[in-house]
C-alpha positions as CSV (number, residue, x, y, z in Angstrom):
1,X,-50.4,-27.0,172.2
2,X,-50.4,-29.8,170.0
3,X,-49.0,-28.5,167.1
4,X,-46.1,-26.9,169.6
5,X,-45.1,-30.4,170.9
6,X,-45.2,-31.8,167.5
7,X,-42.8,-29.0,166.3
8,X,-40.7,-29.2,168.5
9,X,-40.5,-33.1,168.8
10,X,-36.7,-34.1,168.6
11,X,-37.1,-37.0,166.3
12,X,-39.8,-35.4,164.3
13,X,-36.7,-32.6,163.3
14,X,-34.2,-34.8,162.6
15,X,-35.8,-36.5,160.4
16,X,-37.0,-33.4,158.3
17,X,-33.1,-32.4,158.5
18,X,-32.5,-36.2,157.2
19,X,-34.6,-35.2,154.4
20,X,-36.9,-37.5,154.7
21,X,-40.1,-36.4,152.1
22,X,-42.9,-36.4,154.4
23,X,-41.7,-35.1,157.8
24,X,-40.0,-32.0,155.7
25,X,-42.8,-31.3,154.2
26,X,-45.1,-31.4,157.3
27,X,-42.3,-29.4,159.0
28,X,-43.1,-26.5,156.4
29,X,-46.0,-26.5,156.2
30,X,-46.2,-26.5,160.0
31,X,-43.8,-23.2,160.0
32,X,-45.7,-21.2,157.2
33,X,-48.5,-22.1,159.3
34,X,-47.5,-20.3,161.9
35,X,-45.7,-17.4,159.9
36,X,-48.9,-16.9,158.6
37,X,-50.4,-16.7,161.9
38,X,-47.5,-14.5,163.1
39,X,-47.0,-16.4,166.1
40,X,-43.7,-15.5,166.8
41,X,-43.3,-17.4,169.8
42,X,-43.5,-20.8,168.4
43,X,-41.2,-19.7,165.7
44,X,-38.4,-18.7,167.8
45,X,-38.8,-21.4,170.6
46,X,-38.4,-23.8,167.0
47,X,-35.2,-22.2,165.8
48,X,-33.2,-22.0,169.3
49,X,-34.0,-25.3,169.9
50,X,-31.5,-26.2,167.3
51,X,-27.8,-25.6,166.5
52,X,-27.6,-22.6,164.3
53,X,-26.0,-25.2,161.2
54,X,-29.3,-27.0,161.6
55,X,-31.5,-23.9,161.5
56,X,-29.4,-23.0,158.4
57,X,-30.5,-25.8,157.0
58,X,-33.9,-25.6,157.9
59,X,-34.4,-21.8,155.9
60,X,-32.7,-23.6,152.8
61,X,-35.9,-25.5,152.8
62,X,-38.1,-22.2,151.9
63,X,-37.5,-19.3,149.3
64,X,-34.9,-17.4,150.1
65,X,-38.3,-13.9,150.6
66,X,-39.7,-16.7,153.3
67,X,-36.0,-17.7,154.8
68,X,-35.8,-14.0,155.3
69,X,-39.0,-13.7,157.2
70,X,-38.9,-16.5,159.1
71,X,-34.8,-14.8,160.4
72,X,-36.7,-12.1,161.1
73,X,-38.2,-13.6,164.4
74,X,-35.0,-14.4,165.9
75,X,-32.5,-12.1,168.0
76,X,-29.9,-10.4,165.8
77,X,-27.3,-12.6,167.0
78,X,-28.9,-15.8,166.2
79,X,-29.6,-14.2,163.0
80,X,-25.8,-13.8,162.6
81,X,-24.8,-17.5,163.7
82,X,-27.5,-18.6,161.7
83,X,-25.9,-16.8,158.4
84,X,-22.3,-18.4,158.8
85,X,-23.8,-21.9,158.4
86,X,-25.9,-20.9,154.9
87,X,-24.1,-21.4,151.4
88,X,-22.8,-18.5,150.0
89,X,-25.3,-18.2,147.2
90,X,-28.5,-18.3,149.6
91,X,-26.7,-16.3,152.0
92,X,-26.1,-13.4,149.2
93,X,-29.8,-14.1,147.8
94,X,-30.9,-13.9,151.4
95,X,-29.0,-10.5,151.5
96,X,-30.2,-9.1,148.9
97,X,-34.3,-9.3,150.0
98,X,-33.4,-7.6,153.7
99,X,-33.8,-4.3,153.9
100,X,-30.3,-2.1,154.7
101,X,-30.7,-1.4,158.0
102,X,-31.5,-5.3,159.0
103,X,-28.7,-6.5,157.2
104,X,-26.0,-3.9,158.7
105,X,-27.3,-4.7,162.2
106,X,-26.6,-8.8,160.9
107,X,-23.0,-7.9,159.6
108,X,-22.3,-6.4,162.9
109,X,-23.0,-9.0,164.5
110,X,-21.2,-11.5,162.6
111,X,-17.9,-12.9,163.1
112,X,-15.1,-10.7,161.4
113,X,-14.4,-13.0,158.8
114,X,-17.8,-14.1,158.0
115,X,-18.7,-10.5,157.7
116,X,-15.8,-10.1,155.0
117,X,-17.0,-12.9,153.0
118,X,-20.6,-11.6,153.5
119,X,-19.5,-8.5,152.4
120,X,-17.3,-9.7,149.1
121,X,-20.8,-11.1,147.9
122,X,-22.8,-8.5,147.7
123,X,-23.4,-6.0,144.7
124,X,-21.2,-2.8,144.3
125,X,-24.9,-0.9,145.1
126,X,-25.2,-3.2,148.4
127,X,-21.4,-3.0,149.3
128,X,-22.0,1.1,149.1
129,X,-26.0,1.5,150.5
130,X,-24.6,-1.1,153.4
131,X,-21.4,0.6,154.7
132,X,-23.1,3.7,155.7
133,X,-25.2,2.1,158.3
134,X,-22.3,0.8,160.2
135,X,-19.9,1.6,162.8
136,X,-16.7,3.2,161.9
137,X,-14.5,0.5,163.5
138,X,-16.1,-2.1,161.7
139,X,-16.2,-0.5,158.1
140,X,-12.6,-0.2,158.6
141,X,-12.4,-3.9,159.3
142,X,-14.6,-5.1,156.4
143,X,-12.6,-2.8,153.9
144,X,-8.9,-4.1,155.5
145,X,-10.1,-8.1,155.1
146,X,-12.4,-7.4,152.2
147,X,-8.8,-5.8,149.8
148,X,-7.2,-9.0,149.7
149,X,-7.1,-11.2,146.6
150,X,-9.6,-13.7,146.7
151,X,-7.8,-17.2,148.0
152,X,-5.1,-15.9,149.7
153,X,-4.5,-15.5,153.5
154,X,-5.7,-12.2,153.8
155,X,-8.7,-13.0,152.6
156,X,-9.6,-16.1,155.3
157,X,-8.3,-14.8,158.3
158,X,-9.8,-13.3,161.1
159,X,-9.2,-9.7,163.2
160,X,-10.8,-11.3,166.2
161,X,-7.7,-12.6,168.1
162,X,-6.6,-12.5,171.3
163,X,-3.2,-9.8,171.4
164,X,-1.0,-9.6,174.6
165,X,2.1,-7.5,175.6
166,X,5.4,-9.4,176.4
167,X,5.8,-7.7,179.7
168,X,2.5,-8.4,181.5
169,X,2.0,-11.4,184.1
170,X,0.2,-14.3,184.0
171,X,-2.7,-13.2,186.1
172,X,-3.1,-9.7,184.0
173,X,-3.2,-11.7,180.7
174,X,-5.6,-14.2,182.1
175,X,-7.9,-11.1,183.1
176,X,-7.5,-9.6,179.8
177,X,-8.8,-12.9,178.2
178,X,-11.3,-13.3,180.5
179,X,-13.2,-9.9,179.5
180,X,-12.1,-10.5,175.7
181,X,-13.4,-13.7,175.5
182,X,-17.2,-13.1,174.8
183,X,-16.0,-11.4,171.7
184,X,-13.3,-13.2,170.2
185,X,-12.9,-16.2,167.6
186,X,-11.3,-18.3,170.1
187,X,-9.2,-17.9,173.1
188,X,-7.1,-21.0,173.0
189,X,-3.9,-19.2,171.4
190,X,-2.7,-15.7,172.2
191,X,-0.6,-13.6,170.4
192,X,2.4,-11.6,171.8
193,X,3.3,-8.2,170.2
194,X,5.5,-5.5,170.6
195,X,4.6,-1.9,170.8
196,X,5.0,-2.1,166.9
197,X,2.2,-4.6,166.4
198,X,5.2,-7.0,165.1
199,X,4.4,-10.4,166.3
200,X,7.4,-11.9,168.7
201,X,5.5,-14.8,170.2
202,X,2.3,-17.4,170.8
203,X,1.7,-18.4,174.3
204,X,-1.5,-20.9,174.9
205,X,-4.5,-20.8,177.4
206,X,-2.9,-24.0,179.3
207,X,0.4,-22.4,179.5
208,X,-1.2,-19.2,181.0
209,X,-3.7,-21.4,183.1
210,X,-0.4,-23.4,184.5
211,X,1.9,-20.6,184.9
212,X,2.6,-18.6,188.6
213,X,0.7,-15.7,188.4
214,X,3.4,-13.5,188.8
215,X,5.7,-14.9,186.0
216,X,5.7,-12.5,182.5
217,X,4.5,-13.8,179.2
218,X,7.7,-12.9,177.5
219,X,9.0,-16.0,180.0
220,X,6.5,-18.6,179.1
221,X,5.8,-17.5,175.4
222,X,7.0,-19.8,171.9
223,X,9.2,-17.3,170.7
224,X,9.3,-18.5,167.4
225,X,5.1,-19.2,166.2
226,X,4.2,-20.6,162.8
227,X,3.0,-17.6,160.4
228,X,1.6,-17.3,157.0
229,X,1.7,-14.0,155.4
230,X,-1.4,-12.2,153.9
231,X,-0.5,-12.9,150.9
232,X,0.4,-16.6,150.7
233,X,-2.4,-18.9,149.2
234,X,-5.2,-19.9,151.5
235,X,-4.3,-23.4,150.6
236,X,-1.0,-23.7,151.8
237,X,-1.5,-21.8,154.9
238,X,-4.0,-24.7,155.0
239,X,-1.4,-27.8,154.5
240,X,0.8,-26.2,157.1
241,X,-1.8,-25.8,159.8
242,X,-2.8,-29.3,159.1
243,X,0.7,-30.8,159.1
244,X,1.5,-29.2,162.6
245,X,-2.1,-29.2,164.1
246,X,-2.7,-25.8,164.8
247,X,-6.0,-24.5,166.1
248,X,-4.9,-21.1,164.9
249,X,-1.9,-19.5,162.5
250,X,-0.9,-16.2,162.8
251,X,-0.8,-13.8,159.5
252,X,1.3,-11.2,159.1
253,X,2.1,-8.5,156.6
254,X,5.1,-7.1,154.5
255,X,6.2,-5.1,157.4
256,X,6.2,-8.4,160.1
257,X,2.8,-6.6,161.7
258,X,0.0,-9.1,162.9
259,X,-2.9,-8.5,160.8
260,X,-5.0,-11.5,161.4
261,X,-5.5,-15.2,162.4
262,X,-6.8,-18.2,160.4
263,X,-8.8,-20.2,162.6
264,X,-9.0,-24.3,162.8
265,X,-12.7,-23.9,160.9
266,X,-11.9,-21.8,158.1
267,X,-9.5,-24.5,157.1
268,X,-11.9,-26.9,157.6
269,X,-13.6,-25.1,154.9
270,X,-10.5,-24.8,152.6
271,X,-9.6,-28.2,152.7
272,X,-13.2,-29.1,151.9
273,X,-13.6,-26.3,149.0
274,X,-9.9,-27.9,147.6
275,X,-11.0,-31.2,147.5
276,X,-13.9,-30.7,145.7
277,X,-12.9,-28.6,142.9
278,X,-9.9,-31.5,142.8
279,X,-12.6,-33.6,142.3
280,X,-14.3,-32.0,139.6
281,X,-11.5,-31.4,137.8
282,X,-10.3,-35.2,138.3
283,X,-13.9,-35.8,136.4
284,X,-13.2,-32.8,134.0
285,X,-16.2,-30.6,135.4
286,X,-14.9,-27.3,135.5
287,X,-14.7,-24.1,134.2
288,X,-15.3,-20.2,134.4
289,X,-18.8,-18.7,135.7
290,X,-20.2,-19.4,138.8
291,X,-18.6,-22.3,141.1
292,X,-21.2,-25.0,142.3
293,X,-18.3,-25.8,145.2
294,X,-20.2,-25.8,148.5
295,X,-23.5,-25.9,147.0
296,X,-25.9,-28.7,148.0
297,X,-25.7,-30.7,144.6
298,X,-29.2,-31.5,144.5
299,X,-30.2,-27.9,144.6
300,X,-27.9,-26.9,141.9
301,X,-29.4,-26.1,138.8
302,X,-29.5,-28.2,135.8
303,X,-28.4,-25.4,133.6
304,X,-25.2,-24.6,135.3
305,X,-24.1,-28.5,135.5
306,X,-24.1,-28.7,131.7
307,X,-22.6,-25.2,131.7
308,X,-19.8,-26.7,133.7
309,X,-19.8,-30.6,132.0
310,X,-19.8,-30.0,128.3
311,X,-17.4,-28.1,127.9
312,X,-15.1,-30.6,128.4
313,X,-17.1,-33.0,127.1
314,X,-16.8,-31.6,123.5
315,X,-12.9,-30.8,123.8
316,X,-13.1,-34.9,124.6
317,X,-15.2,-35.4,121.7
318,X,-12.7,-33.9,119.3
319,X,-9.8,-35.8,121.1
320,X,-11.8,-39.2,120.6
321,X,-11.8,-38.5,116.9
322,X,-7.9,-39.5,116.7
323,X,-9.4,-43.0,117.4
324,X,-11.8,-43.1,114.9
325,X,-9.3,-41.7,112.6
326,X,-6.3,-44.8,114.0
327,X,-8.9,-47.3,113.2
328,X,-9.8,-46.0,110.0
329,X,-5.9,-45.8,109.4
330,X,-5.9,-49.7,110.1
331,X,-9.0,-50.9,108.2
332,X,-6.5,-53.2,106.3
333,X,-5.4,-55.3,109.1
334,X,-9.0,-55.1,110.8
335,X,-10.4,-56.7,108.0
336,X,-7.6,-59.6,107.6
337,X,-8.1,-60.1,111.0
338,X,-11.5,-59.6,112.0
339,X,-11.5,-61.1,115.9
340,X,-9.0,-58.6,116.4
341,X,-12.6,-56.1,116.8
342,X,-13.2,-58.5,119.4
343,X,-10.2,-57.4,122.0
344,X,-10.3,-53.6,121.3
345,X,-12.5,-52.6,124.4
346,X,-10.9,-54.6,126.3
347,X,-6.9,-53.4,125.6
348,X,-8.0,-49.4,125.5
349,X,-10.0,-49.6,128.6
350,X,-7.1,-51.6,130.5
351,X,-4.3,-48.7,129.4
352,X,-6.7,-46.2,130.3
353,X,-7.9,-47.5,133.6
354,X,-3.9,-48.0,134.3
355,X,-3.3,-43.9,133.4
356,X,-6.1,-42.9,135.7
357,X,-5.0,-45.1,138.6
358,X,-0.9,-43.5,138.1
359,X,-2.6,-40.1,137.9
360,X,-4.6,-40.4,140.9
361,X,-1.7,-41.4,142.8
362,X,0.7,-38.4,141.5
363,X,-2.0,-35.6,141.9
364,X,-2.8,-36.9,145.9
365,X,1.3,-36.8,146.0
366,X,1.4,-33.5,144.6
367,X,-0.9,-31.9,146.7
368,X,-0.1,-33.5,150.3
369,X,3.2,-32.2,149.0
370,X,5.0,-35.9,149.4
371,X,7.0,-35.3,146.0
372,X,8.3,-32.3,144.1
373,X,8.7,-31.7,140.4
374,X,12.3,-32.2,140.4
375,X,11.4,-35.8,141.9
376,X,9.7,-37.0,138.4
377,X,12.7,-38.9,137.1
378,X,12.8,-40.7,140.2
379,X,9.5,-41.6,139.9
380,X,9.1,-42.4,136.3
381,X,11.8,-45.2,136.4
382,X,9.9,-46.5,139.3
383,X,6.6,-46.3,137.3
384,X,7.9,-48.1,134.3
385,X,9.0,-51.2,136.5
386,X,5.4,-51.1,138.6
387,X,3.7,-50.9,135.0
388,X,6.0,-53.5,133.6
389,X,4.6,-55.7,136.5
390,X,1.1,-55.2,135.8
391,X,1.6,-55.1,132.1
392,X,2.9,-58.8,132.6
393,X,0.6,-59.9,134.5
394,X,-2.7,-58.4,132.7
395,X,-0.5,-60.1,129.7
396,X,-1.1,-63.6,130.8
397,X,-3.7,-63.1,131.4
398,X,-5.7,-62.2,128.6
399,X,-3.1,-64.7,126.6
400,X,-5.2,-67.4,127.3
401,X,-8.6,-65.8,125.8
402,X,-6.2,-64.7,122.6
403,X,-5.9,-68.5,122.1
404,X,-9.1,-69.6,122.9
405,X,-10.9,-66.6,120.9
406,X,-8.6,-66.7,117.8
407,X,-5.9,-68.8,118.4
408,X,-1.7,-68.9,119.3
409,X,-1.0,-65.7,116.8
410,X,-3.7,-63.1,117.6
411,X,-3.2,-64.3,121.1
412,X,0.7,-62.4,120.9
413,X,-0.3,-59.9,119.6
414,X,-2.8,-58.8,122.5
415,X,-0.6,-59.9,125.2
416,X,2.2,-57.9,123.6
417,X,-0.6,-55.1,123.4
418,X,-1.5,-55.3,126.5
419,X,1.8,-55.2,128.1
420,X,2.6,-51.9,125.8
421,X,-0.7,-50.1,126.5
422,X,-0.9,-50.6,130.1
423,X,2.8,-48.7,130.2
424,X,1.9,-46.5,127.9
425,X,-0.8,-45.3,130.3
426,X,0.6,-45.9,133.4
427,X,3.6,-43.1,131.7
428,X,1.3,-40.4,130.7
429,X,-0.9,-40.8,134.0
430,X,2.4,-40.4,135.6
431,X,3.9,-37.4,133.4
432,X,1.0,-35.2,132.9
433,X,0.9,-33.9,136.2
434,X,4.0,-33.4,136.7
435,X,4.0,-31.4,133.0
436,X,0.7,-29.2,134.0
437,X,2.6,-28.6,137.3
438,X,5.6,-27.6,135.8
439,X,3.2,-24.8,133.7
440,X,1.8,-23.5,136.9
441,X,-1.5,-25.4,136.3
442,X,-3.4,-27.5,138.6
443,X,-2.3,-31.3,138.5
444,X,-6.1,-32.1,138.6
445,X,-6.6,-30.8,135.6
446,X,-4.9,-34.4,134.7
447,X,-8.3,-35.8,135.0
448,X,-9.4,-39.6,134.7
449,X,-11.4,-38.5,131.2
450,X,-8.5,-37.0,129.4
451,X,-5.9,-39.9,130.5
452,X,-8.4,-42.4,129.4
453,X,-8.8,-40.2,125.8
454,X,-5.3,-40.0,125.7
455,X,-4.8,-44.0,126.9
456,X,-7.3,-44.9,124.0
457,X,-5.7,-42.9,120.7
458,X,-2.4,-44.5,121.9
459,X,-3.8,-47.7,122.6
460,X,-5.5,-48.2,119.0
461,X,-2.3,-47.1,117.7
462,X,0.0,-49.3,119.5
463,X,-2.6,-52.4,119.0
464,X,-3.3,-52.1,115.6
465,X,0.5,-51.6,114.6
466,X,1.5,-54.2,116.6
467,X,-0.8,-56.7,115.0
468,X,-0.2,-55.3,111.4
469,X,4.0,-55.9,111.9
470,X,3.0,-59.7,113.2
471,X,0.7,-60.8,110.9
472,X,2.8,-59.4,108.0
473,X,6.2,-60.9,109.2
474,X,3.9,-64.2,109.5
475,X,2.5,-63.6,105.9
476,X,6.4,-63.0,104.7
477,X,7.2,-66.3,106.5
């Protein structure tokens, strides 16, 4: 009994999900205590004591064979709730250690989407040994959501809605929820079609709850919803259910037919998935192979992180060489003018540090959709007074180091430098995605690390043949 209460003690739990060393590790040990044991009473008073995304994370704490026997002890449909909250790649590991017929009776108890994406993980051999053992209805359903191209619509959305005639009452659609409810994604939005399946209309659950019972959908309904169709990118079915806070978007196909619904949480998890790969591209860590998006970072494995970091890493190498090659190109004026070393770091850095900040602005633009391609004229001449500004003001700056550190000349030089470099960055932060938009690629591909390589060949350049035409027209005089 004591090991029960300790189990199951609230604060003892949260801080094992806290990942707190000690109290995780007591909690497993605790649990392959009692798996050992086979005390399946324990174990399953444990796991529905907690929210399913907590028990999730609770089997991520074991081997993916132990996960899987631990699952075992549960009802199907916790086992099913408990599989939407697990990363993909422990859910398909998971998935591939349970035996056919416990995995079909999982999938079939999974949400229609979930199922989908469950299903789009497996092996060709699973896909096939898996279909088999379920109903016809819902191998139809998997096959239907599982054919669309991965990131689109199609391939997010949801069966599970709520669909209602046009010509029933308020009470009768208010009955039909109330039965459907126990088995659909949520209940909060209804769909109106006509006999044809094409969808006319969206009529909420607080218009139907206020409405006289007698009064006719068709009468009460938004006759002209927000869609997305299959085939539009999961992303932008994404910005537009954010921009107009919808709970739920209707999808439908080329012939105007309601397929589907994308539901408030899976773009939750697009918006999420987006930002992150936005964010390792900003710091250049992408690439083909497997994706470590949604995958707990300190669980991925150190193989797969160089496997995404060096590639870039050595395209930057080769990129960095055009400094070393400037410099070597100015060896003349470095060694007239040896403090000149001295303010290097110092004028590359601030034009690269200027290009990342432009291209961070233009890439969030981009993608919330405030600007457009066409708009980059617009926004260039605007960029090239803001960088003037800066450029002016760095310029002053660092002036008064120039004549402390090497006096009244070298000090031009590097406040004319600076102004130049800090424009020069703040234009190609600007440009470049704009340019990779223009090409149909991703505008965070204009990452921080290639501005800043880019920044700092131009900057040597622009620094070193400022100071050569200065000190040589001062030599002349």
């Amino acid at each position: 009994m004591t090991e029960k209460i300790l189990i199951e003690e609230q604060d003892f739990i949260n801080a094992a999900l806290s990942d707190e060393g000690s109290s995780r590790k007591e909690l497993v040990s605790r649990l392959e205590q009692y798996l050992a044991e086979k005390n399946q009473g324990i174990l399953r008073d444990f796991f529905m004591r907690l929210h399913p995304a907590d028990s999730a994370q609770v089997l991520e704490f074991f081997p993916p064979d132990k996960a899987c026997s631990l699952i075992k002890h549960l009802d199907i449909s916790d086992q099913a709730r408990i599989f939407n909250y697990l990363p993909a790649s422990f859910e398909a590991r998971m998935a591939k250690i349970l035996g056919r017929k416990e995995l079909a009776k999982i999938v079939s108890a999974m949400s229609h989407d979930e199922r989908a994406d469950l299903f789009n993980r497996l092996s060709p051999e699973q896909q096939e040994e898996i279909l088999p053992a379920l109903a016809q209805a819902e191998r139809e359903d998997i096959r239907k959501l599982a054919s669309y191209p991965e990131d689109t619509a199609g391939s997010v959305m949801t069966s599970d809605y709520c669909a209602l005639q046009p010509d029933i009452t308020a009470k009768e659609a208010m009955d039909k929820l109330r039965m459907e409810a126990p088995d659909k994604e949520t209940i909060y939005q209804s769909f109106v079609i006509d006999q044809d399946r094409r969808l006319i209309g969206v009529v909420s659950l607080r218009e139907l709850l206020v409405a006289s019972p007698g009064v006719k959908v068709k009468d009460i309904m938004n006759s002209q919803p927000i869609f997305g169709r299959a085939e539009d990118e999961a992303e932008e079915i994404a910005d537009i259910m954010a921009k107009y806070d919808l709970m739920a978007m209707p999808i439908i196909n080329g012939n105007d037919k309601l397929v589907g619904i994308v539901t408030f949480d899976d773009v939750h998890d697009i918006l999420e998935e987006e930002a992150t790969e936005d964010f390792h591209k900003m710091g250049s860590i992408s690439g083909h192979g497997e994706s470590i998006t949604g995958v707990n970072f300190l669980k991925v494995s150190p193989w797969l992180l160089i496997q995404k970091r060096l590639p870039w890493l050595l395209a930057l190498v080769f990129v960095n060489l055009l400094s070393g090659a400037g410099i070597a190109f100015f060896e003349d004026t470095i060694q007239a003018v040896v403090a000149l070393v001295f303010f290097l770091p110092l004028l590359i850095a601030s034009g690269g540090n200027a290009g990342a900040q432009s291209a961070t602005l233009m890439v969030r633009a981009i993608a919330t959709g405030d600007v457009q391609t066409k708009d980059w004229v617009k926004l260039l001449s605007r960029e090239v007074g803001i960088a003037m500004i800066l450029g002016v003001g760095m310029a002053l700056a660092v002036s008064f180091i120039g004549v402390f550190r090497a006096g009244p000349e070298v000090a031009v030089v590097v406040a004319l430098t600076m102004m130049a470099v800090v424009l020069f960055g703040s234009l190609v932060g600007c440009l470049l995605p704009f340019l990779l938009t223009k090409f149909n690629m991703d505008p965070a591909t204009a990452s921080a690390p290639l501005i800043t390589s880019i920044a700092d060949v131009g900057g040597i350049i622009i620094y070193f043949s400022i100071a050569t035409w200065l000190l040589n027209i001062h030599a002349v005089t």
